[in-house]
C-alpha positions as CSV (number, residue, x, y, z in Angstrom):
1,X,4.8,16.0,4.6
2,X,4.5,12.6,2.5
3,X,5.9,12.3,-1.1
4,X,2.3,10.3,-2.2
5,X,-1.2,10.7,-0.7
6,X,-3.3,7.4,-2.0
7,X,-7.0,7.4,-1.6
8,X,-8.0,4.2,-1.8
9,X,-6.7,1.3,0.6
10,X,-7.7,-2.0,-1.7
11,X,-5.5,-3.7,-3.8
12,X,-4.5,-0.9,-6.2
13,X,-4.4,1.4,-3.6
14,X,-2.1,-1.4,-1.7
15,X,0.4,-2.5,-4.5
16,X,1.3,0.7,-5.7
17,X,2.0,1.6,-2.4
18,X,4.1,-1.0,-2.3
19,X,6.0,-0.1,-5.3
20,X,6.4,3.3,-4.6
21,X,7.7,2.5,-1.3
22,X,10.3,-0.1,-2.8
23,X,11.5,2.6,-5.3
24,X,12.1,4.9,-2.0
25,X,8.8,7.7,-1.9
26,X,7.2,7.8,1.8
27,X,3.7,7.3,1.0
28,X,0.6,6.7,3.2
29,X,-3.0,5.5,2.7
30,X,-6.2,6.8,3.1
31,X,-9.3,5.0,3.2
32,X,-12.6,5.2,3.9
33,X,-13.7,1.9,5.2
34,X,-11.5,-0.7,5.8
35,X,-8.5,-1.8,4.0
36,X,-9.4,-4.2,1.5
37,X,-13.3,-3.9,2.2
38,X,-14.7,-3.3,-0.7
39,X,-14.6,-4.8,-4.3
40,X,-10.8,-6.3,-3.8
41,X,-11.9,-8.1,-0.9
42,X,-15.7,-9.4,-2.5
43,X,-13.8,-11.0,-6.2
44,X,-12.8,-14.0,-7.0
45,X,-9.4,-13.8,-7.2
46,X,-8.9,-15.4,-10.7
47,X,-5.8,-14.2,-12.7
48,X,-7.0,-14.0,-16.0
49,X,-10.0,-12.2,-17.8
50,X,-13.0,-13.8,-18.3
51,X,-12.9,-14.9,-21.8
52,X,-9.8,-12.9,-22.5
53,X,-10.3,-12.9,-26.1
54,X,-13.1,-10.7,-26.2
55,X,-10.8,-7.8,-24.4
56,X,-8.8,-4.8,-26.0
57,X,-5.2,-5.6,-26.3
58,X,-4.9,-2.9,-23.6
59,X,-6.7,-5.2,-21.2
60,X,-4.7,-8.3,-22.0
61,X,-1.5,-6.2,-22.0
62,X,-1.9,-5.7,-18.2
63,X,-3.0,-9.3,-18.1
64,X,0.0,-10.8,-19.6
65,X,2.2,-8.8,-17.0
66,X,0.3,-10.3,-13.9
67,X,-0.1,-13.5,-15.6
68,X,4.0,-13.5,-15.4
69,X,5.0,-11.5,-11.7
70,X,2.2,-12.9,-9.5
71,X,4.2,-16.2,-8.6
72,X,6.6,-14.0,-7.1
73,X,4.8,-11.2,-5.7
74,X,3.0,-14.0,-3.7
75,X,6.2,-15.6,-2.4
76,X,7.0,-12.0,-1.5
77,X,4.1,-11.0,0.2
78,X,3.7,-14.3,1.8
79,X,7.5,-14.2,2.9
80,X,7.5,-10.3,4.0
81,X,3.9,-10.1,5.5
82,X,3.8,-13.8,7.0
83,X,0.1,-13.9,5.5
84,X,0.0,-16.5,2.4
85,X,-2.6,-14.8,-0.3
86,X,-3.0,-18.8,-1.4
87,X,-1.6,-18.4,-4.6
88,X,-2.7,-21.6,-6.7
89,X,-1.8,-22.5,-10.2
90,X,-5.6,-24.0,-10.6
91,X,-6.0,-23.8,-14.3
92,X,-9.2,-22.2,-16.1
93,X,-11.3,-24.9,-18.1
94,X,-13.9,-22.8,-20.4
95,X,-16.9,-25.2,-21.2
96,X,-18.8,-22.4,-23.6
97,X,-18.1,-24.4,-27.0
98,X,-18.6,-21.5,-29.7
99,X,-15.4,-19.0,-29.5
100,X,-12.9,-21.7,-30.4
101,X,-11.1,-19.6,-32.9
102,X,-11.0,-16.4,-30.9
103,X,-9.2,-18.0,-28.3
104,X,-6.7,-20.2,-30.7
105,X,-6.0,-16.4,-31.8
106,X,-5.6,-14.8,-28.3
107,X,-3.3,-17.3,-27.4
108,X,-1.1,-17.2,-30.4
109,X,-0.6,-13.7,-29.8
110,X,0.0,-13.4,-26.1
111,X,1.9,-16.9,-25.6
112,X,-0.7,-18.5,-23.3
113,X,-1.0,-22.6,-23.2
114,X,-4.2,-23.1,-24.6
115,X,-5.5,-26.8,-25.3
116,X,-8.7,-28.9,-26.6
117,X,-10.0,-31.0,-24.0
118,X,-12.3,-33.4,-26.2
119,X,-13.8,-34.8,-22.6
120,X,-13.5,-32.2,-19.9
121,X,-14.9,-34.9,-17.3
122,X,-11.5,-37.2,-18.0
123,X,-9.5,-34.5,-15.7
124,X,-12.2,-33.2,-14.0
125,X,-14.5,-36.2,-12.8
126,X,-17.6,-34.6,-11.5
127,X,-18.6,-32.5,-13.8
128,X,-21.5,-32.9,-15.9
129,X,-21.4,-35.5,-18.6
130,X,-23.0,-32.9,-20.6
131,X,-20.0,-30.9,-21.8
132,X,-17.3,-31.8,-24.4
133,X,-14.3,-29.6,-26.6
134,X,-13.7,-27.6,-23.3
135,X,-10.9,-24.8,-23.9
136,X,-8.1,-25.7,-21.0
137,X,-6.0,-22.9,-20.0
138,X,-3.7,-25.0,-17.4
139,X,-1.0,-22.0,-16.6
140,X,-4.1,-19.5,-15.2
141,X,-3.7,-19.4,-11.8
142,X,-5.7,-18.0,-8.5
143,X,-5.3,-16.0,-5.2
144,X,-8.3,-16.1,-2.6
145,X,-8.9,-12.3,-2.3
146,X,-9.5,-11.9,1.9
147,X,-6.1,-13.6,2.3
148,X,-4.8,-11.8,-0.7
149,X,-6.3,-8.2,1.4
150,X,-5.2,-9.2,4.3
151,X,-1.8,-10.4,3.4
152,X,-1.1,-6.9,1.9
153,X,-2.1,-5.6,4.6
154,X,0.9,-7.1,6.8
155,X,3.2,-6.3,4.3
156,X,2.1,-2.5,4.8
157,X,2.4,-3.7,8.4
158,X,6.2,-4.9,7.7
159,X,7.2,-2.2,5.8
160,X,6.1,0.6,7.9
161,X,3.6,2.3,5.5
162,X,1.5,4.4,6.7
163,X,-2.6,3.6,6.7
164,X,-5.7,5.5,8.0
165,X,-8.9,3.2,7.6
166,X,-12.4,4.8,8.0
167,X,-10.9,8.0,6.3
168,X,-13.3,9.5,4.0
169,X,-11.5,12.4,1.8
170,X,-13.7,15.2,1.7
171,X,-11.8,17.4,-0.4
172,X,-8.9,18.2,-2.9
173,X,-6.8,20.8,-2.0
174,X,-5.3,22.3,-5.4
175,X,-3.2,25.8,-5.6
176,X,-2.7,27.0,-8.3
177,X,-3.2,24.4,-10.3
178,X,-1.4,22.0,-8.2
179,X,-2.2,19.7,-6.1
180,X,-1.7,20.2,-2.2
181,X,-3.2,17.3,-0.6
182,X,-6.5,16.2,0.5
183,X,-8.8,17.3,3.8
184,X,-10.4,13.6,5.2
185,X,-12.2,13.7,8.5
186,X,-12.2,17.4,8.8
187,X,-8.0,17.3,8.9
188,X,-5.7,18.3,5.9
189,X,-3.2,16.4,4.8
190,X,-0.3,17.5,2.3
191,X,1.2,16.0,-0.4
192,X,2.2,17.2,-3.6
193,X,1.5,14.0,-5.7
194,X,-2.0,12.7,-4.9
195,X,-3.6,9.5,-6.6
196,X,-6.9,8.1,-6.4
197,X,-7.5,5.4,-6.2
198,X,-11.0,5.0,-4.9
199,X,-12.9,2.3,-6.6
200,X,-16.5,3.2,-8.3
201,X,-16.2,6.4,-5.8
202,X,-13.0,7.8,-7.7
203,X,-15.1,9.7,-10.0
204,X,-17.4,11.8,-7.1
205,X,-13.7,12.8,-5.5
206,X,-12.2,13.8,-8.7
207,X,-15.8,15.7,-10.4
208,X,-15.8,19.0,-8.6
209,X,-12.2,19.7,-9.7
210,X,-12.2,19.2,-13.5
211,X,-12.6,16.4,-15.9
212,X,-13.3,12.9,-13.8
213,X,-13.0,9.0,-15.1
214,X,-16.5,7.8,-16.1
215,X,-16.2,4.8,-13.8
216,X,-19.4,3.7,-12.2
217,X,-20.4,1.0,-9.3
218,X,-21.5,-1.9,-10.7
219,X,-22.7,-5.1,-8.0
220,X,-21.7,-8.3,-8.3
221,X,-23.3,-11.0,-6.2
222,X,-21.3,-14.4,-5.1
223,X,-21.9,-17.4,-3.3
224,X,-19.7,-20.0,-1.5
225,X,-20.4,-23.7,-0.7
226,X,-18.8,-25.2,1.9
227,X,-18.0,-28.2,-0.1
228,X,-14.5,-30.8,0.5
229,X,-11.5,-30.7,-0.7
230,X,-10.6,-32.0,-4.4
231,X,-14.1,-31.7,-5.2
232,X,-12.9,-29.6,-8.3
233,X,-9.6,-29.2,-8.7
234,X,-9.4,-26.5,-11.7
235,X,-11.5,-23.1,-12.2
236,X,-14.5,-23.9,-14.2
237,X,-16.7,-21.6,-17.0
238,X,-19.6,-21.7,-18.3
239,X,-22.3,-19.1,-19.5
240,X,-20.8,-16.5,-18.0
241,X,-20.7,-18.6,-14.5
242,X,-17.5,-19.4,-12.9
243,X,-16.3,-21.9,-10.1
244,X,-13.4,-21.7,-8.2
245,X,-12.4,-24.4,-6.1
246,X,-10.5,-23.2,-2.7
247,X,-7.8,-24.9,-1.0
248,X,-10.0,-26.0,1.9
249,X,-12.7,-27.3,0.1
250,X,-15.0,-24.7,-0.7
251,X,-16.1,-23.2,-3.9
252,X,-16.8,-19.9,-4.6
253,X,-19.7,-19.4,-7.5
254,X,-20.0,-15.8,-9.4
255,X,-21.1,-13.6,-10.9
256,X,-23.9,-10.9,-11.5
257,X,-23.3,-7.9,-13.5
258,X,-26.0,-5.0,-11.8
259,X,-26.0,-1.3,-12.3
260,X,-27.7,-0.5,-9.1
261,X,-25.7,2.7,-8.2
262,X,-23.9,2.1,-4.7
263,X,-26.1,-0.6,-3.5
264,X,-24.6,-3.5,-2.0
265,X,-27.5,-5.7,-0.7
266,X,-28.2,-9.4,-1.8
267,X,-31.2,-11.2,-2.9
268,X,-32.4,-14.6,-3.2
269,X,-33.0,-14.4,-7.1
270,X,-29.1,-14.3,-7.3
271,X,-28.4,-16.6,-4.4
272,X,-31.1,-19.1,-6.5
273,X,-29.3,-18.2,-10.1
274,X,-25.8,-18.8,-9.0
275,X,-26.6,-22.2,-6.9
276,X,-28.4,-23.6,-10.1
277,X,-25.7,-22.8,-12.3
278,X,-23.0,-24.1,-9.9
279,X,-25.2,-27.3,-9.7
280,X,-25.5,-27.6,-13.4
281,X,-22.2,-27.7,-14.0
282,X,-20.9,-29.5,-11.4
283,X,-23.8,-31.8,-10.1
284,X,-22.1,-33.2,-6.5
285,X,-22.8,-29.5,-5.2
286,X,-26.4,-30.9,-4.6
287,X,-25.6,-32.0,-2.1
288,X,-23.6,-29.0,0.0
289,X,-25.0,-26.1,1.7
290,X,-24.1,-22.5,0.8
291,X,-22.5,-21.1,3.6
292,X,-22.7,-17.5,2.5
293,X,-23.7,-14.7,0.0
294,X,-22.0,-11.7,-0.7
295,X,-22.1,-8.3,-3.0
296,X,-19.0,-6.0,-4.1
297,X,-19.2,-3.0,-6.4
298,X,-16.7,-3.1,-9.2
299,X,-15.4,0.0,-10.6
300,X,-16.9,0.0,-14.3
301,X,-15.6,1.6,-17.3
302,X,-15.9,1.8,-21.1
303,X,-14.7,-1.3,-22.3
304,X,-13.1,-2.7,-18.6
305,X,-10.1,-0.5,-19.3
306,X,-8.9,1.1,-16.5
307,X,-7.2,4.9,-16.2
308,X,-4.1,4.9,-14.8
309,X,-2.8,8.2,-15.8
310,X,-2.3,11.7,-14.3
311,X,-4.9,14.1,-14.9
312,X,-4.9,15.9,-17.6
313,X,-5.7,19.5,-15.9
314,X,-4.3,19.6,-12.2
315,X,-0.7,18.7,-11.7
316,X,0.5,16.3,-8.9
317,X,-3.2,14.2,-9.5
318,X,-3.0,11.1,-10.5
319,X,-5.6,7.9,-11.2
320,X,-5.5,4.4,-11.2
321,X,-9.5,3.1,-11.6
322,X,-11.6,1.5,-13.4
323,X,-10.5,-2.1,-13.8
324,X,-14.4,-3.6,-13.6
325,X,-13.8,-7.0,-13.2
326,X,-10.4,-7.6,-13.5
327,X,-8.7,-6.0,-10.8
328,X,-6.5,-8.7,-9.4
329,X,-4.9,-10.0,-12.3
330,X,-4.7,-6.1,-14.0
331,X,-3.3,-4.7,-10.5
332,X,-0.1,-5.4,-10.9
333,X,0.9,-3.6,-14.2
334,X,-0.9,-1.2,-13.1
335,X,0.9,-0.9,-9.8
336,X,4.0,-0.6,-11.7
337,X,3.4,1.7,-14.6
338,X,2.0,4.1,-12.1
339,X,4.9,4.4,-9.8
340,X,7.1,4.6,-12.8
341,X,4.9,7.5,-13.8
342,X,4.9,9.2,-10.5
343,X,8.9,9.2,-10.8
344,X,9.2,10.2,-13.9
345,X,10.2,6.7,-15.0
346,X,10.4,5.0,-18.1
347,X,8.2,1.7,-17.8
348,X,7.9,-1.5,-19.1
349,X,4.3,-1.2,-19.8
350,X,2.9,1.6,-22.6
351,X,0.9,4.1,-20.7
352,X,-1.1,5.8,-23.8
353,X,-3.9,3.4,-23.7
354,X,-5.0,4.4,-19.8
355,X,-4.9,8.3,-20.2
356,X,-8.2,10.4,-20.6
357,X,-7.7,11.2,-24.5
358,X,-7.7,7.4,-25.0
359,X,-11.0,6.8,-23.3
360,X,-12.9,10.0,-24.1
């Protein structure tokens, strides 16, 4: 018997493994694909909201912790694992000109650098000449997320937790009231502490059994050109669009936002939308090939706050899902606060904001 059953093996699913295994629980994974598969490994990998300012303090609360213990968890990983997630302190340059004083606000009140660049092109050459009084956020950093996946992943390895990929849970087994454990794959598996954290499928595990997290898929299309190195040096956005310049020379372009259910497929009316963006902002691109497209299906919720919680009916379940866009940069609080809730623990981070009364 394990202490903790996860469902889910991407990067919630992975950390809080992690941290339940550091704090001494025997845990293993379940997953039904493969580890880091879905949206963890299709992101971009930038640690910070989008426009933070626009977010719920319960958002940026999560934020602010990852902003500060990401450093270090990638030193860690890198160290334990032997896989470096490419943690890089890239900056985020916002070019949008018209939320000046919303984000003079934000960082007053979570103590983030924030700066006026009156000519963005003086530190970032090749962008267009277009764009002046960029926002410059030089403390946001970036991990690339299949490294990031795959260096969990070894640190599982190192560790000696336990993983099933290609594991579909089929079932909750509750007594009583209680959880049990799950059945996956036509075998049951017991634990009396089970979370879920399954992405945009969390909610079809949990709706048969009692209330559920309204958390729905919700596709995102990216592109990468294989550009060179120092190309762009910072993350770059604009309109909604974002750049973010790899350490070997590519940049990654993103994103849509498309409630298609669970489809993952790609189009060329994205691929042609994101390439004329990238282009517009940062002209050299012309003159590089995208070397490939890709789709990953956030987990959506109301207002890109996620649940991490325990349910409110069946004892022993617990939930961590729902972080939409921000999942990176929002895993690790949430890593933390939910292994201090599944020990009973005090934690550093508020946990009345993530609970199903707060949402619903």
């Amino acid at each position: 018997m394990t202490d903790v059953l996860i469902v889910g093996g991407g990067l919630i699913g992975m950390l809080t493994a992690i941290e339940l295994h550091q704090a001494g629980a025997s845990v293993q994974i379940l997953e039904r694909s493969r580890m880091g598969g879905e949206s963890s490994w299709a992101g971009g990998g930038i640690l910070s909201p989008l426009y933070p300012w626009r977010y719920a303090d319960a958002v940026n609360v999560l934020a602010k912790y990852g902003h500060e213990v990401y450093p270090q968890i990638a030193r860690q990983l890198h160290q334990d694992g032997g896989m470096d997630p490419e943690y890089i302190r890239s900056g985020l340059m916002v070019l949008d000109q018209h939320e000046h004083e919303q984000a003079e606000a934000w960082a007053r009140q979570w103590q983030m650098g924030l700066q006026t660049l009156p000519e963005p092109v003086e530190i970032e050459p090749r962008l267009s000449t277009k764009y002046h009084n960029a926002l410059w956020m030089p403390e946001i950093g970036q991990m690339r997320n299949p490294r990031l996946m795959k260096s969990l992943q070894a640190t599982l390895d190192a560790y000696g937790i336990a993983y099933k990929e290609y594991t579909r849970v089929e079932a909750l087994q509750i007594k009583q009231g209680k959880m049990n454990g799950v059945v996956a794959e036509g075998e049951s598996y017991v634990a009396d502490k089970v979370l879920i954290a399954g992405g945009p499928w969390s909610r079809k595990i949990i709706e048969d059994y009692g209330e559920a997290p309204q958390v729905e898929p919700v596709k995102g299309q990216m592109v990468v050109f294989k550009a060179q190195p120092d190309l762009l040096k910072h993350i770059v956005l604009s309109g909604g669009r974002y750049l973010i310049p790899r350490k070997d020379g590519r940049i990654v372009v993103g994103s849509t936002l498309e409630y298609t259910d669970f489809n993952k497929t790609v189009n060329d009316g994205a691929r042609d939308d994101l390439t004329h963006a990238a282009i517009e902002i940062l002209p050299s691109l012309e003159t590089f090939a995208v070397e490939k497209q890709w789709a990953g299906l956030r987990p959506g919720s109301p207002n890109g706050i996620p649940y991490i919680c325990s349910h409110p009916d069946i004892e022993g379940l617990y939930i961590s899902t729902g972080h939409f866009r921000n999942g990176v940069i929002l895993g690790a609080a949430s890593a933390r606060l939910m292994a201090d809730m599944m020990q009973g623990k005090p934690s550093v981070i508020d946990a009345q904001a993530y609970r199903f009364d707060a949402m619903h």
